[in-house]
C-alpha positions as CSV (number, residue, x, y, z in Angstrom):
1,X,-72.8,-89.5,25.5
2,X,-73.5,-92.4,27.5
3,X,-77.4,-93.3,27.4
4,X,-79.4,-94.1,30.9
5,X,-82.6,-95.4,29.9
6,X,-84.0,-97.5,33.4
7,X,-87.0,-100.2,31.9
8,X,-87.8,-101.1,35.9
9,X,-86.1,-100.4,39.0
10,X,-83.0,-102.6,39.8
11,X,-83.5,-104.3,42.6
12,X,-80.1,-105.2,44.9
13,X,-79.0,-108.1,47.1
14,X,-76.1,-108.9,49.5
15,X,-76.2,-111.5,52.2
16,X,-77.6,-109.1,54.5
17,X,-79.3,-106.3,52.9
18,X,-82.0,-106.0,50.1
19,X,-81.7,-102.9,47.8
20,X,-84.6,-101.4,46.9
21,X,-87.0,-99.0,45.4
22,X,-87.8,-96.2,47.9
23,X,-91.9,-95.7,47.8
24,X,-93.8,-93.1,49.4
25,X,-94.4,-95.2,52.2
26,X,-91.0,-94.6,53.3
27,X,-90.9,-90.9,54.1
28,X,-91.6,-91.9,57.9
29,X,-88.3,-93.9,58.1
30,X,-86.6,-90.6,56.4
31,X,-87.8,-88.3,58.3
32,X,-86.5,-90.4,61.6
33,X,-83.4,-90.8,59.7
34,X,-83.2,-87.2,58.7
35,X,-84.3,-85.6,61.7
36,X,-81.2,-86.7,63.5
37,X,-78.6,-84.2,63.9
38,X,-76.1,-87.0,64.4
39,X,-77.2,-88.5,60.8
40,X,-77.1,-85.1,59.2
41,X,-74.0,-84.1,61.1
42,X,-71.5,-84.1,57.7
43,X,-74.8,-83.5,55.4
44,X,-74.6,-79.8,54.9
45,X,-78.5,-79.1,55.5
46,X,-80.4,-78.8,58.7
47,X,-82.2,-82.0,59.9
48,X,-85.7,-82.2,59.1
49,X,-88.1,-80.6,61.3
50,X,-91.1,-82.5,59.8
51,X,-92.9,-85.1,57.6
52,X,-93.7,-83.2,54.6
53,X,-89.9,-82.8,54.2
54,X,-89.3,-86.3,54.1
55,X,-92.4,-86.9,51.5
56,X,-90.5,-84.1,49.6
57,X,-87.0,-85.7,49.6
58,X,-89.0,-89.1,48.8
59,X,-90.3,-87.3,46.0
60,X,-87.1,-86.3,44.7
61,X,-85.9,-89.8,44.3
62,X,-89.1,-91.0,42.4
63,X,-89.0,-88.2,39.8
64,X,-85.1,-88.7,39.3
65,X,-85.8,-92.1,39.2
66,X,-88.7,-91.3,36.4
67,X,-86.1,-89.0,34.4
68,X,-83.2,-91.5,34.1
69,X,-81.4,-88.8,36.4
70,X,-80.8,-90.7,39.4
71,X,-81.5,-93.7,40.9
72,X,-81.8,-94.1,44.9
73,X,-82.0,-97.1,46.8
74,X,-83.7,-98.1,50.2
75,X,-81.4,-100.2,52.6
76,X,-82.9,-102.8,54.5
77,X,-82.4,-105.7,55.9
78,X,-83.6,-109.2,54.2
79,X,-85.6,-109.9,57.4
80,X,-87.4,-106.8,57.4
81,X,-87.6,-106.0,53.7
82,X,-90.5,-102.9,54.7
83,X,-88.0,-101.2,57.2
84,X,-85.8,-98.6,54.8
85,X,-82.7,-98.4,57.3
86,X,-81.0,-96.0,54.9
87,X,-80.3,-94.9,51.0
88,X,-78.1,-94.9,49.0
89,X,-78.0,-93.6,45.4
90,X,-76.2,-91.7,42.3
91,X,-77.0,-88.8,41.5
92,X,-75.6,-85.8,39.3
93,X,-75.4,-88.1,36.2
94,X,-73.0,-86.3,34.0
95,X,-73.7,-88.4,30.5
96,X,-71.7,-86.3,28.3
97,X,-68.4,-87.0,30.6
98,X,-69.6,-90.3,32.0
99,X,-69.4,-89.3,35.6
100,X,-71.8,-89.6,38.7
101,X,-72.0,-88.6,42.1
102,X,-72.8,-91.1,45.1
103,X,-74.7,-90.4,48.0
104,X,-75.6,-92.4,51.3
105,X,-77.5,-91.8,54.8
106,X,-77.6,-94.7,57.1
107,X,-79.8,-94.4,60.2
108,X,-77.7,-94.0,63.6
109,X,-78.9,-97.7,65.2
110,X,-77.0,-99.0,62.0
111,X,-73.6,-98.0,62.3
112,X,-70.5,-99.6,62.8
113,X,-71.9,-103.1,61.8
114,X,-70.7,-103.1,57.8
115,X,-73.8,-102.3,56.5
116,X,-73.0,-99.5,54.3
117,X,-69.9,-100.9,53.2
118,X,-71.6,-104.4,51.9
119,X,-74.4,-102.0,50.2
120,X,-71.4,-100.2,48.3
121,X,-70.2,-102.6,46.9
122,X,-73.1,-104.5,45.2
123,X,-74.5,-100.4,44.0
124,X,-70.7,-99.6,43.3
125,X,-70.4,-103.1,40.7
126,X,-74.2,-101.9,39.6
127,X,-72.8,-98.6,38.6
128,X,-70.0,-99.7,36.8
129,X,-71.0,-103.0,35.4
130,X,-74.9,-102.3,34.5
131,X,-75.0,-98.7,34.3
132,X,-71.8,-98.2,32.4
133,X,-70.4,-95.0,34.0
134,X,-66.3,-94.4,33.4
135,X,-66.1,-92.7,37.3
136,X,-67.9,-92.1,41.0
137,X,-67.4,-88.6,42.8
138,X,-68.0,-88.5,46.4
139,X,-68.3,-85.4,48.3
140,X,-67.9,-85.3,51.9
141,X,-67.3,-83.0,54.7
142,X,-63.6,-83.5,55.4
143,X,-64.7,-84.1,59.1
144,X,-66.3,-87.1,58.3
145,X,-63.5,-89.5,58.8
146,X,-65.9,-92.7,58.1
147,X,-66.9,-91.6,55.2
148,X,-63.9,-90.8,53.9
149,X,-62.6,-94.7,54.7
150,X,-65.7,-96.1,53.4
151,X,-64.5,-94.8,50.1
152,X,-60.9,-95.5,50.6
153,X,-62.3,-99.1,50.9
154,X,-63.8,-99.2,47.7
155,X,-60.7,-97.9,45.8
156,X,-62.0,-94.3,46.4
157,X,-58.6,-91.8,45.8
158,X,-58.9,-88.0,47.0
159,X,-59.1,-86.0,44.3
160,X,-59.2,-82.5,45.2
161,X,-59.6,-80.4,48.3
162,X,-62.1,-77.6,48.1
163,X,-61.5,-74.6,50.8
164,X,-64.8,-72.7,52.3
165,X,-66.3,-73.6,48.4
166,X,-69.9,-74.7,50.4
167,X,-71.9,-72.3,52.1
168,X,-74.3,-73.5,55.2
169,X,-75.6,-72.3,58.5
170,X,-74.0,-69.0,58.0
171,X,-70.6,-70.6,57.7
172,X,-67.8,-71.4,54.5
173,X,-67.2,-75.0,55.0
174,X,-65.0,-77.5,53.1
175,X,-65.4,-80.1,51.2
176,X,-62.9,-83.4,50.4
177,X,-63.7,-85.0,46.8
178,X,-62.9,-88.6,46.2
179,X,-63.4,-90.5,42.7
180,X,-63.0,-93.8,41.5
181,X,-62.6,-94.9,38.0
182,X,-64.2,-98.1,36.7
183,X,-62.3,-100.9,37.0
184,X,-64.1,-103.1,34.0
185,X,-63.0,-100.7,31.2
């Protein structure tokens, strides 16, 4: 069983971006993130309709964080290392098998400019490198063409297909599973 024991949070850079710990002081720039129905477009839950949500879902990283379950990170940019711009995590830590799910939200006035793509890749190299995990599951809404070449990017494959296996808003929706096996092993 692989072993995730975290002695203080890992803090991330790229030339751009700073990776870091997500504090309470963040739920404001989560809930404006959140609250966007664009953003939570291919999320499968209904954008937030107020503050207490986001101190919730801020919550939920810190006590993941605390149980070696998870570990999330705010995006920002080096020049404004206070502004989370989005997250960016893995989750789902399956220790027996070695396998964990990634996750990402990146706030509407940052897309299309890379950002997501150069936080992958220093998180994706932290996963396998640091962290030790043998693979990465994505799940995404097979609508969401970006995020599904995001992934192809980073050596993502498809892996599966799942038809009307998620339930939301009244409606069976699908869902496109990706993976990528560590490339240091």
């Amino acid at each position: 069983m692989l072993t995730i024991h975290f002695t203080s949070f890992p803090t991330l850079h790229t030339p751009r971006l700073l990776l870091r710990e997500v504090f309470s002081s963040d739920a404001a720039a989560i809930f404006r993130m959140r609250s966007n129905p664009e953003v939570m477009r291919y999320i499968g839950k209904k954008p937030m309709q107020d503050i207490s949500e986001a101190e919730q879902h801020v919550e939920s990283y810190i006590q993941g964080f605390a149980q070696h379950e998870a570990v999330n990170w705010a995006i920002c940019l080096k020049e404004n290392p206070e502004q989370l711009i989005g997250t960016l995590g893995f989750w789902r830590m399956d220790k027996v098998n070695h396998r964990v799910e990634i996750g990402y939200t990146l706030h509407a006035d940052y897309w299309r400019q890379g950002i997501m793509d150069e936080a992958m890749k220093v998180a994706m190299e932290y996963c396998f490198r640091e962290m030790n995990f043998h693979s990465v599951e994505a799940n995404t809404d097979p609508e969401n063409d970006a995020s599904g070449r995001l992934l192809e990017k980073h050596g993502f494959v498809q892996e599966a297909y799942f038809r009307e296996n998620f339930y939301f808003d009244g409606q069976f929706l699908d869902s496109r599973i990706y993976s990528k096996l560590n490339p240091y092993h």
